[in-house]
C-alpha positions as CSV (number, residue, x, y, z in Angstrom):
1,X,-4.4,-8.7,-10.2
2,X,-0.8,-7.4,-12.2
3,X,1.8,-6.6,-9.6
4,X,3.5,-4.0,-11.8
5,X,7.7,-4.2,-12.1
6,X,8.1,-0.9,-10.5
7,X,6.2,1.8,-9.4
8,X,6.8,5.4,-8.6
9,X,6.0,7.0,-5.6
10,X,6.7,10.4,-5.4
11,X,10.1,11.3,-7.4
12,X,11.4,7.8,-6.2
13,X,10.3,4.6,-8.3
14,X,10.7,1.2,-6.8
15,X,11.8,-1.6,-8.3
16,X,9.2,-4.6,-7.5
17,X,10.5,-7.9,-7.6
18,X,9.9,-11.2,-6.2
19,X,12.4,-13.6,-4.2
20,X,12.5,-16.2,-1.3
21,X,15.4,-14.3,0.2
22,X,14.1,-11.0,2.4
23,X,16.3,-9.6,4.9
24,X,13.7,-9.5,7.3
25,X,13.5,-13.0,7.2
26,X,11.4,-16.2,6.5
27,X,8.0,-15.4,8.5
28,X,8.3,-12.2,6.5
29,X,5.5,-11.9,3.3
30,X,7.3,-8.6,2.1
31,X,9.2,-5.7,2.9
32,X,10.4,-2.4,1.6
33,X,14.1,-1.3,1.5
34,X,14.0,2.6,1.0
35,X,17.3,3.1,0.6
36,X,17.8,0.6,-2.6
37,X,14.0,1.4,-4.0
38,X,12.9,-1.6,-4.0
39,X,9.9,-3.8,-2.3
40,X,10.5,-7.1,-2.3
41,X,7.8,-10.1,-2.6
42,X,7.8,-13.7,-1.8
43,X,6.4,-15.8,-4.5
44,X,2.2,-16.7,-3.0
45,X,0.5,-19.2,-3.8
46,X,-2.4,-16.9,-4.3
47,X,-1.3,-13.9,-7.2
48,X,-4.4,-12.3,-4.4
49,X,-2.1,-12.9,-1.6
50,X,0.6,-11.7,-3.6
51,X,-1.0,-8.6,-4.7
52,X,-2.0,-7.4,-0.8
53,X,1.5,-8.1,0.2
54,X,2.1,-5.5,-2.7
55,X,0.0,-3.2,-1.8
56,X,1.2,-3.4,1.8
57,X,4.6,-2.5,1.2
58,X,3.5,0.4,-1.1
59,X,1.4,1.4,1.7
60,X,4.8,1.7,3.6
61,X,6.1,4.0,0.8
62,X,3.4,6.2,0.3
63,X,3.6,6.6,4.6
64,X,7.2,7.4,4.0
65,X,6.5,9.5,1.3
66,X,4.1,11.6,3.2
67,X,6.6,12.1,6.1
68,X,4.5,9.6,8.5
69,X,8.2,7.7,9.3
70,X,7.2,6.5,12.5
71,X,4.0,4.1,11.9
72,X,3.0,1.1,12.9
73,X,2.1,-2.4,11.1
74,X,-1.5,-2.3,12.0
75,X,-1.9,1.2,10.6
76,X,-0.2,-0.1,7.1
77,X,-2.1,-3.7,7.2
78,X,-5.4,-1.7,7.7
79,X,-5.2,0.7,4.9
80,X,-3.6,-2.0,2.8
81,X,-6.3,-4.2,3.0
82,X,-8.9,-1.0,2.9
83,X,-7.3,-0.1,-0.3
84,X,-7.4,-3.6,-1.4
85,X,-11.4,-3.9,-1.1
86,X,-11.9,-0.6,-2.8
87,X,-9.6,-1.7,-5.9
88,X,-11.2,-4.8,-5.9
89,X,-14.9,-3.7,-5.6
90,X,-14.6,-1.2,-8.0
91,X,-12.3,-2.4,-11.0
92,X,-12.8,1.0,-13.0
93,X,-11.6,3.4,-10.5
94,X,-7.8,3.3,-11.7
95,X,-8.8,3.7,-15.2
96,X,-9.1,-0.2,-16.0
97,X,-12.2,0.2,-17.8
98,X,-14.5,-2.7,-15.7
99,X,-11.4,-4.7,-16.3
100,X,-11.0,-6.6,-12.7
101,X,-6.8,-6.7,-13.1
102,X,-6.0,-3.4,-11.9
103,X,-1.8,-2.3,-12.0
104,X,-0.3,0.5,-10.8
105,X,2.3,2.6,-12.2
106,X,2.0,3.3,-15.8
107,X,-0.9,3.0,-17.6
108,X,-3.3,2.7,-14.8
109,X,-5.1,6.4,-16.1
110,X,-4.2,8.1,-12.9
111,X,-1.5,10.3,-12.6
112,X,0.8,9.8,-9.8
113,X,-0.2,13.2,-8.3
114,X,-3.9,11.8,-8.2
115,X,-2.5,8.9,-6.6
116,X,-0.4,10.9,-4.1
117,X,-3.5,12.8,-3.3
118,X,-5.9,10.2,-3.0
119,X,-2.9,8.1,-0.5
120,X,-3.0,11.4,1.5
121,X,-6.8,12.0,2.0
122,X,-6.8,7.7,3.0
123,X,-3.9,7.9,5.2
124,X,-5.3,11.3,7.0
125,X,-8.8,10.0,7.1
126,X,-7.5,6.9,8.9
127,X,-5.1,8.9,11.1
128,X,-8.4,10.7,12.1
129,X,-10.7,8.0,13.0
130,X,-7.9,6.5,15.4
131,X,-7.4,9.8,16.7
132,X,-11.3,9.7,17.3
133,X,-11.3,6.0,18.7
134,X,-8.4,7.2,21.1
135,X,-11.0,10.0,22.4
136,X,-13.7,8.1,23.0
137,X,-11.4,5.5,24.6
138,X,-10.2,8.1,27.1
139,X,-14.0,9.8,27.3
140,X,-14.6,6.0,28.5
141,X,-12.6,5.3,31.0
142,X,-12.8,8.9,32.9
């Protein structure tokens, strides 16, 4: 799967790049700096491994982007790897034609709006089936 160089997320676009220096240090796979646009990636030795880490950090963006600034790891590593099965069970649905290396950014045949919006009904959909968990939780215990 093609970890693209950048990638744009709303009127920002990140630089992607890959380094074994991350501020967050060592135990670290990724992270995101929002300030510098830029998600940074430790070299895998899986291009798979490689690619969730990706898809995590954007994940972190697209959050960001949305206006969800406080969130937690486990909400980003659960939609990350969500959106990670779905891109990799169905390799036409960002426009790569049955071609299993999907990319984001340009040339993927959807536009970053589509994107945006697709992010959006994900992230709410998620934030509404914890919301759900959390109720029955509570139903639970009272």
């Amino acid at each position: 799967m093609k970890i693209p160089d950048k990638v744009k997320v709303g009127g920002l676009e990140y630089r992607v790049v890959t380094t074994d220096i991350l501020k967050k240090g060592e135990s670290y796979a990724g992270e995101i700096d929002y300030m510098g646009c830029e998600i940074r990636l430790k070299p895998h030795e899986s291009k798979q491994s490689q690619y969730q880490t990706f898809l995590h950090e954007l994940c972190h963006a697209l959050y960001v982007h949305c206006g969800y600034y406080d969130h937690d790891e486990r909400e980003i590593e659960s939609l990350s790897q969500a959106l990670a099965m779905v891109i990799r069970d169905n390799p036409g649905l960002l426009g790569g034609g049955g071609d299993a290396n999907p990319t984001c950014g340009k040339g993927i045949g959807i536009s970053d709006e589509d994107l945006q919006y697709l992010m959006n009904r994900v992230a709410g959909a998620y934030k509404n089936y914890i919301n759900l968990a959390g109720d029955i939780d509570a139903a639970k215990t009272s």
